[in-house]
DRENNUGU-549140 format. One line per 3 residues: number of its first residue (from 1); their letters; for each residue x, y, z of N, C-alpha, C, CB. Coordinates in nm, 2 decimals. Glycine has a CB too. Layout:
N
NUM> a> X Y Z X Y Z X Y Z X Y Z ~ ...;
//
This chain:
113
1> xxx> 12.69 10.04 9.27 12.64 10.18 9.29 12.49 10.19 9.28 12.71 10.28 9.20 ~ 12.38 10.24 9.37 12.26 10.26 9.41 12.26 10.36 9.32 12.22 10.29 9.56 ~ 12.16 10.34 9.18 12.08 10.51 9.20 11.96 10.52 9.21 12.10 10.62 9.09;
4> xxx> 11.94 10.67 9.24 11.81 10.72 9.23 11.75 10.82 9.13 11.81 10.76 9.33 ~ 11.63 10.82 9.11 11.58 10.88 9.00 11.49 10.91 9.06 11.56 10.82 8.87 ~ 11.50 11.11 9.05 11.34 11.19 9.08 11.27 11.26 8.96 11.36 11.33 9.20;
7> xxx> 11.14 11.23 9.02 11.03 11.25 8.93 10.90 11.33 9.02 10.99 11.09 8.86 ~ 10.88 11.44 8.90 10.72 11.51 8.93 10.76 11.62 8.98 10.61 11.43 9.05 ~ 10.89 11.67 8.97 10.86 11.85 9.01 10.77 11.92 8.92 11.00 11.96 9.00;
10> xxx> 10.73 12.05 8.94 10.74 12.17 8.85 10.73 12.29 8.91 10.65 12.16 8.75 ~ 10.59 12.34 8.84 10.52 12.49 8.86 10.41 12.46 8.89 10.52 12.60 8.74 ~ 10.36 12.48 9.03 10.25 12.47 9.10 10.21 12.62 9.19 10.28 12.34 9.20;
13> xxx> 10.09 12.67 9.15 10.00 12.73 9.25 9.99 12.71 9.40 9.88 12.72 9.22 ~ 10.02 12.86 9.43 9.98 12.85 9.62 9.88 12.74 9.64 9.90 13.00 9.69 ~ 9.85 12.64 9.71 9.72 12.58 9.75 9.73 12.44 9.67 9.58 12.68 9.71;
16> xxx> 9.83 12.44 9.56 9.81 12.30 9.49 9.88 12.21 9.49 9.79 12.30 9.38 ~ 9.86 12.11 9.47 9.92 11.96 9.50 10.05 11.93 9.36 9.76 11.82 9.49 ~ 10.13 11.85 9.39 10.25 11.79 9.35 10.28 11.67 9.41 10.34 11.88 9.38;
19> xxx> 10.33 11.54 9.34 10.35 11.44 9.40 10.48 11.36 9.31 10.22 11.38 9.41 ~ 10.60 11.36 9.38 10.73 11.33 9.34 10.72 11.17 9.35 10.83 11.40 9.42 ~ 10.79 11.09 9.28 10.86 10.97 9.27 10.98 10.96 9.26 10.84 10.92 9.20;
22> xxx> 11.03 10.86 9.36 11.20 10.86 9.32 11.27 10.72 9.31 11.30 10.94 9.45 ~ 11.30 10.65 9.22 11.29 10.52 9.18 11.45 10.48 9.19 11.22 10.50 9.02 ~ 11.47 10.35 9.29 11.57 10.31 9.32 11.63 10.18 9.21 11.55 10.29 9.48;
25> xxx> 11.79 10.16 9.17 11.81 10.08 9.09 11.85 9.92 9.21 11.93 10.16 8.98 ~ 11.85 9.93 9.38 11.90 9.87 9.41 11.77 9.72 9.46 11.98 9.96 9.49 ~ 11.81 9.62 9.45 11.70 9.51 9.46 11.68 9.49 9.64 11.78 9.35 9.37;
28> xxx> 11.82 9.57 9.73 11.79 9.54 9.84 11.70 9.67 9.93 11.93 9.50 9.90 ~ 11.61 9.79 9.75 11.59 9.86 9.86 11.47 9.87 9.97 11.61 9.96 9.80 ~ 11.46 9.76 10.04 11.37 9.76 10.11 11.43 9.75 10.25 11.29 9.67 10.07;
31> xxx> 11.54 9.75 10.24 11.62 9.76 10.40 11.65 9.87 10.42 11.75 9.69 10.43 ~ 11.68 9.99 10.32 11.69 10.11 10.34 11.62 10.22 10.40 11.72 10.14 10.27 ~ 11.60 10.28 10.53 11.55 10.39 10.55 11.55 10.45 10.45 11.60 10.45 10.62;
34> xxx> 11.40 10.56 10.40 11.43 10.64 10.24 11.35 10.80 10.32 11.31 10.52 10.04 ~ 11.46 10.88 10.27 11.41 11.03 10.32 11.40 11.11 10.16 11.55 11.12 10.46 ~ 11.34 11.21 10.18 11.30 11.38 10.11 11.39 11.46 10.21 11.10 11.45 10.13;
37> xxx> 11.47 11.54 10.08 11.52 11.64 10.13 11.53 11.77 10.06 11.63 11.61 10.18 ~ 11.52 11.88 10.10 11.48 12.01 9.99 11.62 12.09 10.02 11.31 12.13 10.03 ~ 11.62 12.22 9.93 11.73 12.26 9.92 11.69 12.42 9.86 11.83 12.16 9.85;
40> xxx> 11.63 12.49 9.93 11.59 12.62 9.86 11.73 12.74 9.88 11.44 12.69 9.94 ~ 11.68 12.85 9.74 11.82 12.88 9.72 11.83 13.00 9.85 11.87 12.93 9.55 ~ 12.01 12.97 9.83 12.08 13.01 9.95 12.05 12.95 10.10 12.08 13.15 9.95;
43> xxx> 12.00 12.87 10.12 11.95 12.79 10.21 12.03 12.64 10.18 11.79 12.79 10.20 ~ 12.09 12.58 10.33 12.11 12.46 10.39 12.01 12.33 10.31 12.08 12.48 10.54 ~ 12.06 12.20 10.26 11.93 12.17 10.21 11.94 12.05 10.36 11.91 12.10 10.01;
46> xxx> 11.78 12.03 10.38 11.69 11.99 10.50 11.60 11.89 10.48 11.61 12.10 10.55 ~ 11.62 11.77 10.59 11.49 11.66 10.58 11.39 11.75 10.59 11.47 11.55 10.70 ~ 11.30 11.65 10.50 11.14 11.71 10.46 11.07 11.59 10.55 11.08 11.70 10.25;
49> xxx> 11.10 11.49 10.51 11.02 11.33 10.54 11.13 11.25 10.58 10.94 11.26 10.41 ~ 11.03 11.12 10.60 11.15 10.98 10.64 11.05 10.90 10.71 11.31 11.00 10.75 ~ 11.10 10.77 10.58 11.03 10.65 10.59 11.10 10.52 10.60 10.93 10.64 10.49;
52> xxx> 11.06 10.45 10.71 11.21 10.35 10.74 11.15 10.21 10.69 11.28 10.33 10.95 ~ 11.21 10.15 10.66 11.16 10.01 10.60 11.08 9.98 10.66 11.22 9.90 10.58 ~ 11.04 9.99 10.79 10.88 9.90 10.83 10.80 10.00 10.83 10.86 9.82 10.99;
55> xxx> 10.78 10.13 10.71 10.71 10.19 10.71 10.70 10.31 10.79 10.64 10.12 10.72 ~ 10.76 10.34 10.93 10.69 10.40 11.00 10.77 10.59 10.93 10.70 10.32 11.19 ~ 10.66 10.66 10.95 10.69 10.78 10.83 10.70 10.88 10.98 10.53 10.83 10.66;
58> xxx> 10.82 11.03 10.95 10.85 11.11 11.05 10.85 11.24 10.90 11.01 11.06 11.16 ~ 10.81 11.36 10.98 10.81 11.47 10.89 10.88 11.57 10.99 10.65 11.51 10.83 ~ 10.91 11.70 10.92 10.97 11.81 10.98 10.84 11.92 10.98 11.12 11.87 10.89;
61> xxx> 10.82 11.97 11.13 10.71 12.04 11.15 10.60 12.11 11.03 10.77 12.12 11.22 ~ 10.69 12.18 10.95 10.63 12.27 10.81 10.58 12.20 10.76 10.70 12.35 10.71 ~ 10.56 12.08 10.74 10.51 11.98 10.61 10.44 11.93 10.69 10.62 11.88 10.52;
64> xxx> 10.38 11.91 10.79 10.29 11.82 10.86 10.15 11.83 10.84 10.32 11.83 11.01 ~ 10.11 11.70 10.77 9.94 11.74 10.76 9.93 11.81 10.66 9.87 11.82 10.88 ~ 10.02 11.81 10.56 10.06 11.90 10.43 10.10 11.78 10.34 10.21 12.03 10.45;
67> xxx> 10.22 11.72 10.39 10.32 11.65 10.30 10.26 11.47 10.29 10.50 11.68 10.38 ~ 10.27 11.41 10.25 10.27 11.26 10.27 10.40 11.16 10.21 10.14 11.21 10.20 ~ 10.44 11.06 10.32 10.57 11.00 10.21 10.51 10.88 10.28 10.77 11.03 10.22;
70> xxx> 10.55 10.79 10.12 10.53 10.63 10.13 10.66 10.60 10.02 10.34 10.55 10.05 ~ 10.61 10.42 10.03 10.69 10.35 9.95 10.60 10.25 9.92 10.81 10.31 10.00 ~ 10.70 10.20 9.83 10.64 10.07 9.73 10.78 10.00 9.72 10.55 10.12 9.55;
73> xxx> 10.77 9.86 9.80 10.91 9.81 9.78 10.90 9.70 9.69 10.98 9.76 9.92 ~ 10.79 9.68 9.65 10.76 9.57 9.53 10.85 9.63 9.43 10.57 9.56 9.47 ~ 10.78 9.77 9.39 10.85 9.85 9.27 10.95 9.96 9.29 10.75 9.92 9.19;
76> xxx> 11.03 9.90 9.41 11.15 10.01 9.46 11.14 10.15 9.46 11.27 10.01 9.39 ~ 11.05 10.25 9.53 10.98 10.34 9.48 10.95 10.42 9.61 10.87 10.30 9.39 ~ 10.99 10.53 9.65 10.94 10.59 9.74 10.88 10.75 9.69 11.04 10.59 9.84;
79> xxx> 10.74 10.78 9.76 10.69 10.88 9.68 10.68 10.99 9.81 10.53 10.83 9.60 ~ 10.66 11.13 9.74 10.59 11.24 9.85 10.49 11.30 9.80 10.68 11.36 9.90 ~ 10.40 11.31 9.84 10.26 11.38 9.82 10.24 11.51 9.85 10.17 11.32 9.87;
82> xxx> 10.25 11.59 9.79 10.27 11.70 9.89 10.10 11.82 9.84 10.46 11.79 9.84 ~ 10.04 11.83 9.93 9.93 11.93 9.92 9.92 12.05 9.98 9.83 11.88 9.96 ~ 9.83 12.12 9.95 9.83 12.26 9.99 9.97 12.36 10.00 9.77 12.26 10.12;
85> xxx> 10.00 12.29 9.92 10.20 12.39 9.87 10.19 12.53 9.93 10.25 12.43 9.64 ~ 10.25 12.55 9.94 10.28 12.73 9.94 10.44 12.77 9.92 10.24 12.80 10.11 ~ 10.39 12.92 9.87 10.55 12.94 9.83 10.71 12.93 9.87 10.56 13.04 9.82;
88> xxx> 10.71 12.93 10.01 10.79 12.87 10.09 10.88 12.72 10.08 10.71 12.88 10.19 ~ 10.76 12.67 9.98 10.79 12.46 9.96 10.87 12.49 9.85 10.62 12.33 9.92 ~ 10.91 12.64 9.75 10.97 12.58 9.63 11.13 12.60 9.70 10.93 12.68 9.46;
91> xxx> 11.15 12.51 9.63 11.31 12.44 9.61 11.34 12.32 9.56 11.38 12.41 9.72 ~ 11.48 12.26 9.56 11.45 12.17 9.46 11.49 12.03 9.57 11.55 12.19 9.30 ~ 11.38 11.92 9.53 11.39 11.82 9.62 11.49 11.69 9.60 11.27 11.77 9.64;
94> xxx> 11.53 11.63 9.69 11.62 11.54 9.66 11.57 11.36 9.76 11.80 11.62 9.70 ~ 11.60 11.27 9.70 11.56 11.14 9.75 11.69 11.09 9.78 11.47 11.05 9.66 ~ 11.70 11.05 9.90 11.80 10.99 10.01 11.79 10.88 10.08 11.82 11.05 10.11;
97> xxx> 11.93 10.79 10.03 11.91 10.67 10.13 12.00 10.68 10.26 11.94 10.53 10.06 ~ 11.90 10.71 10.35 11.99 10.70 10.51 12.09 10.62 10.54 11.91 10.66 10.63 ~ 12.16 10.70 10.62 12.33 10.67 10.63 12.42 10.58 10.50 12.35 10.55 10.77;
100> xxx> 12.38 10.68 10.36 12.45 10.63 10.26 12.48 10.73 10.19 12.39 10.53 10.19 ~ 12.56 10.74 10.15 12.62 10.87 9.99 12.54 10.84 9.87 12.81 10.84 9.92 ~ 12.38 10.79 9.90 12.26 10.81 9.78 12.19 10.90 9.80 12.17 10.72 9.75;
103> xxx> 12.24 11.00 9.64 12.15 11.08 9.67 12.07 11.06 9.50 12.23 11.25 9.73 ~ 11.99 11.11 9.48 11.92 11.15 9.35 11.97 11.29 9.27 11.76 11.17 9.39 ~ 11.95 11.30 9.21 12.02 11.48 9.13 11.91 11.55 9.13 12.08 11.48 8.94;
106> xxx> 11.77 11.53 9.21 11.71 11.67 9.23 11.57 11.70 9.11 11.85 11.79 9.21 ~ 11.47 11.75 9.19 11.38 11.75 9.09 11.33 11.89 9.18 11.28 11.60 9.06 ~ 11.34 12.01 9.07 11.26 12.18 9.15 11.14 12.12 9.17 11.23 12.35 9.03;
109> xxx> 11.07 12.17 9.25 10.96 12.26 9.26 10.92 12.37 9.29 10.90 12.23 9.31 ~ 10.84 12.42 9.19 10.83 12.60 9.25 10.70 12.64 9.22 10.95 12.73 9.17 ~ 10.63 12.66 9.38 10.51 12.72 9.42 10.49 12.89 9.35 10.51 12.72 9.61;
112> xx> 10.42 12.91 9.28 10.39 13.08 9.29 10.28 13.06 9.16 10.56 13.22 9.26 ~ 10.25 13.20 9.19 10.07 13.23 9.13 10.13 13.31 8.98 9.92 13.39 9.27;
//
């Protein structure tokens, strides 16, 4: 069994930066596609990001030029960078391995002044 561990939510200001980690226990995770997904309340939760093992990174319109996702497959680790937040970004995020039943248990973030 894969898990995952998220790290770096909180309480962030309109306009300010937040940058999550989500640390995988699996040695093969470098073959895994690794996505962000949020889940604000009463709302569907929704890809944020997605980064496929050779790197190449896709976002969902709102987060573009806002958000950043990488990885580190040395230290099984995929991160999101997220800048210029606004209130709209709080919910709570989750790290996903594509086409697998891995999920993480979620780390809030919540934008407001």
């Amino acid at each position: 069994q894969v898990q995952l561990v998220e790290s770096g939510g909180g309480l962030v200001q309109p306009g300010g930066s937040l940058r999550l980690s989500c640390a995988a226990s699996t040695t093969i995770f470098s073959d895994y596609t690794m996505e962000w997904y949020r889940q604000a309340p009463g709302k569907q939760r929704a890809l944020v990001a997605r980064v496929t093992s050779g790197g190449t990174t896709s976002y969902t319109d709102s987060v573009k030029g806002r958000f950043t996702i990488s990885r580190d497959n040395a230290k099984r680790t995929v991160a999101l960078q997220m800048n210029s937040l606004k209130p709209e970004d709080t919910a709570v995020y989750y790290c996903h391995a594509r086409y697998t039943n891995y999920w993480g248990q979620g780390t809030q973030v919540t934008v407001s002044s």
